[in-house]
C-alpha positions in Angstrom: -23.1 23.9 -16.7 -24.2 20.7 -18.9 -22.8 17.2 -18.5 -20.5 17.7 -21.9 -18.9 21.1 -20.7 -18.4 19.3 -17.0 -16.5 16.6 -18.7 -13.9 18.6 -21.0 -12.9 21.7 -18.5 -11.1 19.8 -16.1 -8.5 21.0 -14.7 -5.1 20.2 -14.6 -5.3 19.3 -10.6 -8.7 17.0 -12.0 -6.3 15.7 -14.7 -3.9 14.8 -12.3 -6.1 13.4 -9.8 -7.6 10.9 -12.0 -4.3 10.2 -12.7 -3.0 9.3 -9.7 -6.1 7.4 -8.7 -5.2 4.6 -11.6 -1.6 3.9 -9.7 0.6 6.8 -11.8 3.3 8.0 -10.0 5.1 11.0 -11.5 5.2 14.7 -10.4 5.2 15.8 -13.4 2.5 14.6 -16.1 4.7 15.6 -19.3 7.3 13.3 -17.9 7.2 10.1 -20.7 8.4 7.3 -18.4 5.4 7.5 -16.1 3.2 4.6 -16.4 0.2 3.2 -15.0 -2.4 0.4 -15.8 -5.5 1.3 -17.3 -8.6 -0.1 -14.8 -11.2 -0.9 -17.2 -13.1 -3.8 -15.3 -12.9 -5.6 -19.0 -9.6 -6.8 -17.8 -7.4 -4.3 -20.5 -5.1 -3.5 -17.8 -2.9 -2.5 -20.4 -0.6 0.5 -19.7 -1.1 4.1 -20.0 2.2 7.0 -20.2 1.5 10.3 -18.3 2.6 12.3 -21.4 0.1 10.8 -23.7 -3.1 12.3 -22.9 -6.0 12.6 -25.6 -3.5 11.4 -27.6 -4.8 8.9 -30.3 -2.6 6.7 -29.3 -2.6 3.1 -28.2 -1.2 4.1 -24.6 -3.3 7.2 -24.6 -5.5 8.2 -21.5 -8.4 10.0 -20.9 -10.1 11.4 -17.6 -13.2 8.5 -16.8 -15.5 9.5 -14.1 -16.0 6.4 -12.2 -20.0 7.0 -11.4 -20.6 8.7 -14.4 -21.7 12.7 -14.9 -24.9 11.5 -16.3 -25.9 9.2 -13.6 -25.3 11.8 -11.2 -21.3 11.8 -10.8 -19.6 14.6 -10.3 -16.2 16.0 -10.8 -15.1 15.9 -7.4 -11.3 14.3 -7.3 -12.9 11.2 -5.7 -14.7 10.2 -8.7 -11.9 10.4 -11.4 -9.9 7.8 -12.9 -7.6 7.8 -15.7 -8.6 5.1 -18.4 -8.0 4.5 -22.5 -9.7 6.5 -24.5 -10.8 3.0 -26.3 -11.6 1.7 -22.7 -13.6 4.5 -21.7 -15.3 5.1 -25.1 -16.7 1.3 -24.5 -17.5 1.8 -21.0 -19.5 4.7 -22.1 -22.3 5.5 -19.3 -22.0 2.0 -17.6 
């Protein structure tokens, strides 16, 4: 499998993973009150909602692999984060 297919079939247990790794707390990810801060060392820290991923929206979240696929990270549970999609799209590979 190449890096690009590894990073958009996760799963929903990745999903929520990543998601509870950045602080959310909620059972259920479709629930809009959950809320957690987005970790982007660039101090955003700005919140994300549970319900709003891929979204295109300004609290919008996506799933960041914290030692990226293409420096040899992995999708083990470990390695996920949930992060802005603006966030994560300036991290890029870093």
């Amino acid at each position: 499998m190449n890096k690009m297919s590894a990073r958009q079939n996760l799963s929903k247990g990745q999903k929520a993973a990543a998601w509870f790794n950045s602080g959310g707390n909620v059972k259920n990810m479709n629930e809009p009150i959950g809320e957690a801060a987005c970790p982007w060392w660039n101090c955003c820290y700005g919140l994300m909602e549970a319900n709003r991923y891929g979204d295109a929206h300004p609290s919008d979240w996506v799933v960041d692999h914290k030692i990226p696929l293409a420096k040899g990270g992995t999708n083990n549970q470990c390695n996920l984060q949930a992060m802005h999609n603006a966030c994560n799209n300036e991290k890029g590979d870093s």
